[in-house]
C-alpha angles and dihedrals in degrees: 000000000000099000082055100057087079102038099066092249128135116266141172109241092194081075099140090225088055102041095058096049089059106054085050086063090042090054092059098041085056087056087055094053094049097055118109122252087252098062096077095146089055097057091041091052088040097059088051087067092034092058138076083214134357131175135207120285092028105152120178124177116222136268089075118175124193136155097230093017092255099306083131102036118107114198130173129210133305101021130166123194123173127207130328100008102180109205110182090200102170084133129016123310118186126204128189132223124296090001109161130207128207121218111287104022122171123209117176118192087163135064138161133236119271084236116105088210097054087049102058092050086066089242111163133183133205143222133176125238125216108204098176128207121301106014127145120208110188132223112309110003121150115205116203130233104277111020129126128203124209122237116278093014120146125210114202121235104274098021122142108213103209102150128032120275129212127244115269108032147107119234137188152161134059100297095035119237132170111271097190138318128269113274154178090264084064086055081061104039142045105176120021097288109002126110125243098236107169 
């Protein structure tokens, strides 16, 4: 059942294998959110043994939530991500350079067969998310198994990510869809009308 949680099969979590493995790593994620504002080096130090990868300059903001308490999460450097980041990472999710996450961001790696039948026999299947560098998803956006989202891109709060997205863009809307693409107005301008002057 292991070797199945990263090739897209159907598998049965409740594996008991599986299932003591994770709440070793939930264990440990409880340990991070309970850390004080001012131990910043431990929980710097604590997500480099959480995660399968973790650059310099990652900064999360507990509470963190994740299925396997990161040991499947790739991020690269310089990420911010604010409270209550959700990552399902019952298989790899990657995450680019300087990406940052709004409170309340949703990423699902996991997701479970239309069949009623399939599904009360607890099977699950998994699929993993590209998120690429420089990317902003905004409060509250859920991103589904098996999407991938192109560099620079930013989500919109309250969007619902079902189908991959190119790099560039802005997207919106549930479900998600690209609003328009990054421009030279946006060299001009930060919020609506207000000029970038630094």
């Amino acid at each position: 059942m292991k070797n199945r949680m990263h090739t897209g099969e159907l598998y049965l979590p409740t594996d008991k294998e599986i299932f003591e493995e994770q709440v070793k790593c939930l264990d440990r994620l409880y340990d991070f959110n309970h850390t004080r504002p001012t131990e910043l080096d431990k929980r710097a130090e604590m997500l480099r043994e959480m995660f399968a990868e973790i650059g310099e300059g990652c900064y999360i903001e507990p509470p963190f939530h994740a299925n396997f308490g990161g040991k499947h999460v790739h991020f690269g450097k310089n990420i911010y991500a604010n409270f209550n980041l959700t990552l399902v990472d019952d298989t790899h999710i990657y995450v680019g350079d300087y990406t940052m996450f709004g409170p309340n961001v949703t990423v699902a790696s996991a997701g479970h067969p239309i069949l009623p039948e399939l599904r009360e026999q607890a099977y699950q299947y998994n699929m993993p998310v590209y998120i690429g560098k420089n990317c902003w998803l905004g409060a509250g956006v859920i991103v589904l198994p098996g999407v991938t989202i192109g560099d620079n891109t930013v989500v919109g709060a309250g969007s619902v990510v079902t189908k991959d997205l190119p790099l560039n863009v802005v997207a919106v809307g549930n479900p998600c869809r690209v609003l328009r693409e990054i421009n030279d107005r946006d060299k001009e301008f930060y919020f609506k009308d207000r000029k970038i002057e630094i």
